[in-house]
VOTIVO-308579 format. One line per 3 residues: for each residue x, y, z of C-alpha. Coordinates in steps of 0.02 Angstrom, whole numbers, padded with zeros to 5 digits. Last residue first. Layout:
X/Y/Z | ...
END
This chain:
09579/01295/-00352 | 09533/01213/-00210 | 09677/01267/-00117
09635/01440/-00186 | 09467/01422/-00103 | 09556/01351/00050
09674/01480/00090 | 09527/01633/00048 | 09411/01527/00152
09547/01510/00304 | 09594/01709/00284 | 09395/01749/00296
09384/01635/00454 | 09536/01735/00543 | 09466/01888/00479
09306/01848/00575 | 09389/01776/00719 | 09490/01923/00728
09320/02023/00727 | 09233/01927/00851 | 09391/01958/00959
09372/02132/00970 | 09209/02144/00982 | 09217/02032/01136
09368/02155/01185 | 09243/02304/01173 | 09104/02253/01253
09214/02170/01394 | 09270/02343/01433 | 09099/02428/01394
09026/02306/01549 | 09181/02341/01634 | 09171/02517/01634
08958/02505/01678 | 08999/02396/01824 | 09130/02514/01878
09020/02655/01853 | 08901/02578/01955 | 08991/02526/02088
09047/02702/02118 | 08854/02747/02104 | 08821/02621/02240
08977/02687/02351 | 08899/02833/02349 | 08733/02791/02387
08791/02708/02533 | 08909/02825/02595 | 08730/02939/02584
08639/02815/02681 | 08760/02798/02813 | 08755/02982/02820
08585/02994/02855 | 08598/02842/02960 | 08715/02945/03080
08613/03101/03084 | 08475/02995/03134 | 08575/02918/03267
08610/03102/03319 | 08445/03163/03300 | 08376/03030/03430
08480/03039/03559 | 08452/03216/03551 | 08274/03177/03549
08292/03043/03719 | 08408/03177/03793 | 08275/03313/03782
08141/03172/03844 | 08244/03141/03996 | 08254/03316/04031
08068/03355/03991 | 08043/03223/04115 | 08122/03302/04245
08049/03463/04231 | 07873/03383/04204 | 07780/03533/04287
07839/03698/04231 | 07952/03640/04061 | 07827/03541/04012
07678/03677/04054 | 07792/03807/03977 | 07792/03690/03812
07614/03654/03791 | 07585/03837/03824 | 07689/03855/03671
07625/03728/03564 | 07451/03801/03569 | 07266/03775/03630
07328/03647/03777 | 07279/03500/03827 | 07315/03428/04018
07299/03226/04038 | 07468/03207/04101 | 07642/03158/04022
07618/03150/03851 | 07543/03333/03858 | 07387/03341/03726
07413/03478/03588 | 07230/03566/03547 | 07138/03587/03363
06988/03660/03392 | 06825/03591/03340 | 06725/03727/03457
06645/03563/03536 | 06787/03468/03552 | 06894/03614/03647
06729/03636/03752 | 06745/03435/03802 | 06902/03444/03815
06873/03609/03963 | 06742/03537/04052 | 06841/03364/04062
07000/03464/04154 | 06884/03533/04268 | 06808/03395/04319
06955/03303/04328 | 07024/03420/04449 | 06864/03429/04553
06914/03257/04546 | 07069/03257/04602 | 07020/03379/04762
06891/03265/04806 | 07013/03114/04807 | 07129/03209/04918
07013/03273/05056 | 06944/03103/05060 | 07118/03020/05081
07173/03151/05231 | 07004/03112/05305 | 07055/02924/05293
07210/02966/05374 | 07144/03037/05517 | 07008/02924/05554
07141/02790/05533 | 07225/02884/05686 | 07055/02937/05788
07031/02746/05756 | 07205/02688/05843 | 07196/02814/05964
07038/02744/06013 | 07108/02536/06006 | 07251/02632/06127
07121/02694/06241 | 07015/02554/06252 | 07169/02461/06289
07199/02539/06432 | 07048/02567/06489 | 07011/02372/06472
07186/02347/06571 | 07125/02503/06718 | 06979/02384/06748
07071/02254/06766 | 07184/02325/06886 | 07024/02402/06971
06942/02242/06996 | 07109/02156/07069 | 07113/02323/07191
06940/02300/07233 | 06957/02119/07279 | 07132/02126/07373
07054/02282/07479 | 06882/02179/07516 | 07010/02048/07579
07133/02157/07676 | 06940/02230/07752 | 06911/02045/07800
07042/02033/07873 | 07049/02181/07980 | 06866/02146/08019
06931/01978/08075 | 07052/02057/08204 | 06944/02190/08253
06832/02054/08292 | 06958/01934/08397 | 07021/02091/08487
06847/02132/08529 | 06810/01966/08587 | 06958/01954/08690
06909/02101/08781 | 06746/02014/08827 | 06812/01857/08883
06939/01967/08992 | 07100/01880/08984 | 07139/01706/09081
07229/01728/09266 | 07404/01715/09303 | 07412/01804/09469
07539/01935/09431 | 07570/01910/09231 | 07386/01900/09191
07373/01775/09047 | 07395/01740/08853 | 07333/01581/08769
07166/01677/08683 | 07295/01836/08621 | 07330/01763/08446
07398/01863/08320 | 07352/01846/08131 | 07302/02049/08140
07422/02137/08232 | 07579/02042/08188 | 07510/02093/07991
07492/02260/08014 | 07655/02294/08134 | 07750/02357/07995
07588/02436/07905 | 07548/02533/08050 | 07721/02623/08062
07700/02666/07891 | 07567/02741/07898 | 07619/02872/08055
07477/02988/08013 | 07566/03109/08165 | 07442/03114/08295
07372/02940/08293 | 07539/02858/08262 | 07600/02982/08415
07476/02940/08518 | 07480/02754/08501 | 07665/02752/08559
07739/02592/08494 | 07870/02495/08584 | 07773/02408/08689
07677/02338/08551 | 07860/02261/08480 | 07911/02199/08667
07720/02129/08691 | 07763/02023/08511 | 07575/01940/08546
07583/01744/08505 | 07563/01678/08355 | 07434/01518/08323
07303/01611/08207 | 07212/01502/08070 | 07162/01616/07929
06982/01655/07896 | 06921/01623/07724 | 06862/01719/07563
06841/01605/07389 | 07004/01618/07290 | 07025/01792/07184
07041/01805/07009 | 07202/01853/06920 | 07276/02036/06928
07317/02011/07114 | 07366/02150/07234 | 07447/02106/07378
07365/02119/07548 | 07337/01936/07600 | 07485/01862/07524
07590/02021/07600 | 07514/01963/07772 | 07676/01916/07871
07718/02103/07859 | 07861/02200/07741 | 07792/02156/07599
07635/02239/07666 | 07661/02385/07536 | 07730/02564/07626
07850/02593/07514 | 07771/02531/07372 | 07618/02664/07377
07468/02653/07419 | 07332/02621/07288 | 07199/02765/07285
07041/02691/07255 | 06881/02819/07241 | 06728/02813/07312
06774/02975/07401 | 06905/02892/07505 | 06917/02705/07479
07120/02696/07484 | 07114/02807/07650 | 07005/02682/07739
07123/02550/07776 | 07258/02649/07884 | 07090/02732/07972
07038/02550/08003 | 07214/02506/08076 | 07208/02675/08185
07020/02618/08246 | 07104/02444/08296
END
């Protein structure tokens, strides 16, 4: 009995629970029900019925000395559960057949139930400390979760302040270009000004490198279809002059054969009168 107790006891050393480990679980025993750790809530405590007899060839077996002397665990927990639902009320003297010691039997029957009972507390502390260990567990994730967004929202702060310590800056200094009434070339791609073109141009060329490419290719684009309606306009004006001239042929073309025939039908009319004057005559 005081080897099962010191078999219980190590798991509550300290005030601390140590669970023990699978290889020695009560699987093996006729109590794993009893001994098993159980997440969900635990039935109300009672005493199990005992009708097994004593394995005497098992207990005969083990030397009590050695267990003792060597922390044999294991050992215990294999005969754990024979130990403790036993019954030894039935069993007799082998030589003259007479009932066990009343008083030994009481023992065994309390060690017994204190076993139990112990198996119980065991169940109950280890289904406290499994949830226990579930709310640290996810007290411990929800943490890492804040220290994370804690993180990130630093990271955010850090940022903002930085752009507007930009802005600041970059206010302070329109606002003393506006002041002095200079004249100052805003970038098209940020909200920097600059006193001159050229610092305009390195800060293109520094910071928007790609979209100084793009807008290079945009103005070349650009100057070549203006190139290309130049010249359309100047075919155009061409071929309006050429028009022009042809007009203006044609117009003193028709000038001259409507003058032409006006004067044919004049001396055509001046024959008729002559012919018909004389006629008259």
């Amino acid at each position: 009995f005081l080897a099962t107790v010191a078999w219980l006891l190590p798991p509550f050393r300290e005030r601390s629970y140590y669970p023990i480990s699978s290889s020695s679980s009560l699987a093996q025993g006729p109590c794993m029900a009893a001994a098993a750790p159980s997440p969900g809530p635990l039935l109300p405590f009672q005493f199990r019925s005992r009708h097994e007899s004593p394995d005497w060839r098992r207990l005969s077996a083990v030397e009590v000395e050695r267990v003792s002397g060597e922390l044999d665990v294991a050992l215990l927990q294999e005969h754990l559960g024979h130990i403790t639902f036993c019954t030894a009320e039935r069993e007799r003297c082998p030589h003259c057949q007479a009932p066990a010691d009343p008083l030994l039997l009481k023992l065994v029957r309390l060690a017994q139930l204190s076993i139990e009972y112990l198996l119980h507390s065991q169940d109950y502390l280890s289904a406290q400390l499994h949830g226990l260990e579930e709310t640290l567990r996810g007290v411990t994730m929800e943490k890492d979760q804040l220290r994370k967004e804690a993180t990130r929202r630093t990271q955010e702060i850090k940022l903002l302040k930085e752009e507007c310590k930009r802005r600041k800056k970059m206010i302070s200094t329109q606002q003393t270009m506006l002041e002095a009434g200079a004249r100052y070339h805003q970038c098209q791609f940020c909200e920097k000004a600059f006193m001159n073109y050229s610092f305009l141009h390195s800060h293109i060329q520094r910071r928007h490198p790609e979209e100084s490419c793009i807008e290079q290719k945009k103005k070349a684009q650009t100057d070549k279809l203006q190139d290309e309606i130049d010249k359309l306009k100047e075919q155009l004006q061409l071929t309006k002059s050429q028009l022009e001239a042809e007009q203006h042929a044609h117009m003193v073309k028709f000038s001259k054969v409507v003058y032409i025939q006006f004067y044919l039908w004049g001396e055509f009319l001046k024959r008729f009168l002559c012919v018909l004057y004389a006629f008259i005559l």
